[in-house]
C-alpha positions in Angstrom: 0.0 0.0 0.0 1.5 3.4 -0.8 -1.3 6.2 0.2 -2.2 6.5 -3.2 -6.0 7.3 -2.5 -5.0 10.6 -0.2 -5.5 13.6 -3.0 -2.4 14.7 -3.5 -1.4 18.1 -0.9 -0.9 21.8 -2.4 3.5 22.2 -2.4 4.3 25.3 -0.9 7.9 25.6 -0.7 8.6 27.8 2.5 12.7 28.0 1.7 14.2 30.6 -0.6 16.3 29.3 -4.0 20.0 28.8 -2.7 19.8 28.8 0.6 22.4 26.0 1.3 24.3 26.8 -1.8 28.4 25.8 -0.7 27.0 23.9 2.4 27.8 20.1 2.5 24.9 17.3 3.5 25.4 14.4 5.4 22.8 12.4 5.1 22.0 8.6 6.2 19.6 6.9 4.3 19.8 9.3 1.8 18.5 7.4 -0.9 15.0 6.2 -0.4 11.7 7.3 0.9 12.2 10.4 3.5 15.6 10.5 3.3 15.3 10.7 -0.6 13.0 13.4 -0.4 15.0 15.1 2.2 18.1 14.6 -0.6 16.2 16.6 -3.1 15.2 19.0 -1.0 18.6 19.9 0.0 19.8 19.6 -3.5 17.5 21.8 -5.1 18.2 24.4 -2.4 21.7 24.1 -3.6 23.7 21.5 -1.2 26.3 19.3 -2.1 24.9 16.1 -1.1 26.8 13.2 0.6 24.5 10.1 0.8 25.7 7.3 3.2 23.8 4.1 4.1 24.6 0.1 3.8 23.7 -0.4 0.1 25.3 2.3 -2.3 22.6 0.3 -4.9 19.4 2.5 -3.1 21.3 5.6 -4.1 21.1 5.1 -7.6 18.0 7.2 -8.1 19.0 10.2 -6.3 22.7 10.2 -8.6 20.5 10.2 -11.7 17.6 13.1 -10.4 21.3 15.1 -8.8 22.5 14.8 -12.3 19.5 15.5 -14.4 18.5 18.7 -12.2 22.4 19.7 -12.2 22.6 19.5 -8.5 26.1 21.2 -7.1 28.0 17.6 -6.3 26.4 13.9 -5.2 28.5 11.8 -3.5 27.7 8.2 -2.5 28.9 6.5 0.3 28.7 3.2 1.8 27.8 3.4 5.4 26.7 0.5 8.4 26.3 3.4 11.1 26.4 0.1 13.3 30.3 0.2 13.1 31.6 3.1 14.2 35.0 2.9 12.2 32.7 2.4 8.7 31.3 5.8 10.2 34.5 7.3 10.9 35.7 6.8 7.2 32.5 7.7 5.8 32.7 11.2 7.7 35.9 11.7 6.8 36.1 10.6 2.9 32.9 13.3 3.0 35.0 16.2 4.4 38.4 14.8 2.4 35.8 15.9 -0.9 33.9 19.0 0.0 36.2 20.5 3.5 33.9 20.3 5.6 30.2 18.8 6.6 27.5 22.0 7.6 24.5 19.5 7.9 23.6 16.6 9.7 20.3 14.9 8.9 20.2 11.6 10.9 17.7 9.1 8.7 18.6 6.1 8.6 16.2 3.8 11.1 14.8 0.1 11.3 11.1 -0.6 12.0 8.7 -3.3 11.7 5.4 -4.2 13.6 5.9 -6.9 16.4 4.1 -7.7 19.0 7.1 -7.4 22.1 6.5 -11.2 23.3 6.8 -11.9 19.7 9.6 -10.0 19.6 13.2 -11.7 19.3 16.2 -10.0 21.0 18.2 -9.9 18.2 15.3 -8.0 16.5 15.7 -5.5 19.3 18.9 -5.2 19.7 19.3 -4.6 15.6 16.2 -1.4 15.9 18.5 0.0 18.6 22.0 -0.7 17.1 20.4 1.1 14.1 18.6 3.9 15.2 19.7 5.1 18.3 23.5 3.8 18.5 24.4 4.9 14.9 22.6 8.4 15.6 24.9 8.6 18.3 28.1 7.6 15.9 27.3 9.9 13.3 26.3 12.5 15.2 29.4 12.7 17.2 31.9 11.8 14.4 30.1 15.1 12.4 30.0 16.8 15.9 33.7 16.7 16.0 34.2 18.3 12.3 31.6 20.9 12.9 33.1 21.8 16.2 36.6 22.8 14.2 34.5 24.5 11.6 32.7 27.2 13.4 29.7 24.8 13.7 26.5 23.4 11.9 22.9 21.7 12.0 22.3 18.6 12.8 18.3 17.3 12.2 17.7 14.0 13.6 13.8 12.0 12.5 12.0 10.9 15.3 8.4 9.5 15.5 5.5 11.0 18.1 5.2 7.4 19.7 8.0 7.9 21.1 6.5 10.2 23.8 3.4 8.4 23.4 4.4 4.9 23.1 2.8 2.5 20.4 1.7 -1.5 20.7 3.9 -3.3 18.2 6.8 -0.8 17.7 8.6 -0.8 21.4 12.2 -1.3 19.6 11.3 2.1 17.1 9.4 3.7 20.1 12.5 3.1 22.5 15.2 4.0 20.0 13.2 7.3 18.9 12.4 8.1 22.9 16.6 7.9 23.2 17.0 9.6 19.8 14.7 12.7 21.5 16.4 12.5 24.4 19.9 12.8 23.0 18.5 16.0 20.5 17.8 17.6 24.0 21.5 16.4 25.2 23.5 17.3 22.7 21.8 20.6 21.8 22.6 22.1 25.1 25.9 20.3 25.0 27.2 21.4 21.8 25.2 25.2 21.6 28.5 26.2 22.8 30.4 25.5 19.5 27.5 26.7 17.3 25.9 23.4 16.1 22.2 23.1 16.8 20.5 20.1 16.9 16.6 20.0 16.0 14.3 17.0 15.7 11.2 16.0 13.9 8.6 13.7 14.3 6.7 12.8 11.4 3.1 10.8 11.9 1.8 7.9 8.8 3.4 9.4 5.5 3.4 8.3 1.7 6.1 6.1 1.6 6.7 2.2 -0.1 9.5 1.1 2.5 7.0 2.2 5.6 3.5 1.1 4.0 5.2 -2.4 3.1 6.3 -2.9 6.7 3.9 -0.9 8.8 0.5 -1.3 6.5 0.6 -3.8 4.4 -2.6 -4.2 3.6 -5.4 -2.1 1.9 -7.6 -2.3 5.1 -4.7 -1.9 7.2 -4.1 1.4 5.4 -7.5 2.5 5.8 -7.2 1.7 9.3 -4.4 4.5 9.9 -5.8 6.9 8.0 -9.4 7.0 9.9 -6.7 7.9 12.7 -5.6 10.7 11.4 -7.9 13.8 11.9 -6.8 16.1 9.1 -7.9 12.9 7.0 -4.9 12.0 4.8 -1.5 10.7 5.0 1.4 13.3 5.1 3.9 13.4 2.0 7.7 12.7 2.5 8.2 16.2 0.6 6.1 18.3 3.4 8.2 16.4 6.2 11.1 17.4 4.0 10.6 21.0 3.9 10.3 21.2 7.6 13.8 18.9 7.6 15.4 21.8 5.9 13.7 24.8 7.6 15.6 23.7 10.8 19.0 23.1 9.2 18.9 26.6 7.8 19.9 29.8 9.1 16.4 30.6 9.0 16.1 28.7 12.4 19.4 29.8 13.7 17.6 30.6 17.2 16.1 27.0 17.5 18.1 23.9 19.4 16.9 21.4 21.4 13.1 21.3 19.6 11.5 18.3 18.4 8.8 19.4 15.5 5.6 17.2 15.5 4.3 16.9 11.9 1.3 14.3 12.2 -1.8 15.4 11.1 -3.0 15.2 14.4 -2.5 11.4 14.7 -1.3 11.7 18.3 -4.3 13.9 19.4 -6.9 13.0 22.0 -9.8 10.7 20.3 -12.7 12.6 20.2 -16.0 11.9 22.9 -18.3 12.0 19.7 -18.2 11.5 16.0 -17.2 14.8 14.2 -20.1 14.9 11.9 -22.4 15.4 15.5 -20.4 17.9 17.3 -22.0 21.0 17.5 -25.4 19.8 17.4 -28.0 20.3 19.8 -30.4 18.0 20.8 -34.0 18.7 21.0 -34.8 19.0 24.4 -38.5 16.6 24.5 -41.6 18.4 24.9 
């Protein structure tokens, strides 16, 4: 299921032509679903992208759209953020090519629905080594080059059940609640040297790689979407421009947020059925 049946969302662009033009990109998963969108974004407002992530194969697409729309420069990199060493020359072949990396967008993440006495530890341990220890080892390995640089902006991707918690996700919902935490850490750690550090948390989006893991079916789909009060899924290109807005100097004031973008998935459940509130009842005669 891909969200196909939402009408497609009005594209406002909210960021100015050029804005990141001579900044460098880092970012993980880089090549598919949010993180390509995020990718473009960048690109188009005139980064040099650095793509990292485990399979150099799912950055195929984004070489051929950098080249076609005559991007600045696309580098791909092959990247476990598991490892920290495979980190360590990732970061540094990055900066070896462009000087210096100005934005962090920390992507990459591994999710799928289990039930947690279903759950096998080595599935738990892999969601966490993924997306909460390699945030950890790329944001400190890009920490440490920003720091010498005069600073930057790191963005990392959360998700809002990771304040609220969510039955079939506890390895996402604990590795996002450390990635928030760890925004809030660093952010007043690092404000010092200049480099912010910003997080958002996107609700039920348009993306393949999510709807094939997280609802797989039509009824499924349908399911999540009834949730979601403003009544459609979000797009990976509205979650992107909000991506951007905090890695650019037009958020230069804002560390330590976390930006919910949902829909209002995550609000209360209303006591009665839209289509009646507001109506009054006859009082009987």
């Amino acid at each position: 299921m891909d969200g196909t049946a939402d009408p497609p969302a009005p594209s406002h662009p909210m960021l100015p032509e050029g804005l990141f033009k001579g900044r460098t990109a880092f970012v993980t998963g880089g090549g598919t679903g949010l993180g390509l969108a995020v990718s473009m974004r960048l690109g188009r407002l005139g980064a040099n992208i650095v793509c990292a992530s485990r399979d150099p194969a799912h950055h195929d697409r984004l070489l051929d759209l950098g080249t076609e729309e005559g991007f600045a420069a696309v580098v791909s990199l092959k990247m476990d953020q598991r490892e920290p060493d495979q980190v360590r020359e990732a970061v540094e072949a990055a900066c070896a090519k462009f000087g210096s990396i100005d934005v962090l967008v920390n992507n990459a993440a591994g999710n799928f629905i289990r039930p947690a006495f279903a759950l096998a530890p080595r599935g738990f341990r892999t969601v966490i080594d993924i997306g909460l220890n390699g945030v950890f080892y790329v944001s400190r390995e890009v920490g440490r080059r920003m720091r010498k640089t005069g600073g930057g902006a790191i963005v990392n991707i959360s998700a809002p059940y990771a304040s609220t918690g969510k039955p079939g996700v506890v390895h996402s919902a604990c590795a996002k609640a450390g990635v928030e935490a760890m925004t809030k850490t660093l952010a007043a750690e690092w404000a010092p040297f200049r480099i912010r550090v910003n997080a958002v948390s996107p609700g039920p989006f348009v993306s393949r790689g999510a709807a094939d893991r997280l609802w797989p079916t039509r009824e499924l789909e349908e399911t999540v979407r009834a949730q979601i009060p403003l009544g459609r899924f979000g797009r990976a290109e509205e979650i992107a421009e909000l991506v951007c807005l905090l890695a650019s100097p037009c958020a230069e004031w804002i560390t330590g947020s976390v930006l919910l973008a949902d829909g209002g998935w995550t609000l209360p459940v209303p006591l009665v059925a839209p289509e009646s509130a507001g109506v009054r009842r006859k009082r009987p005669t």
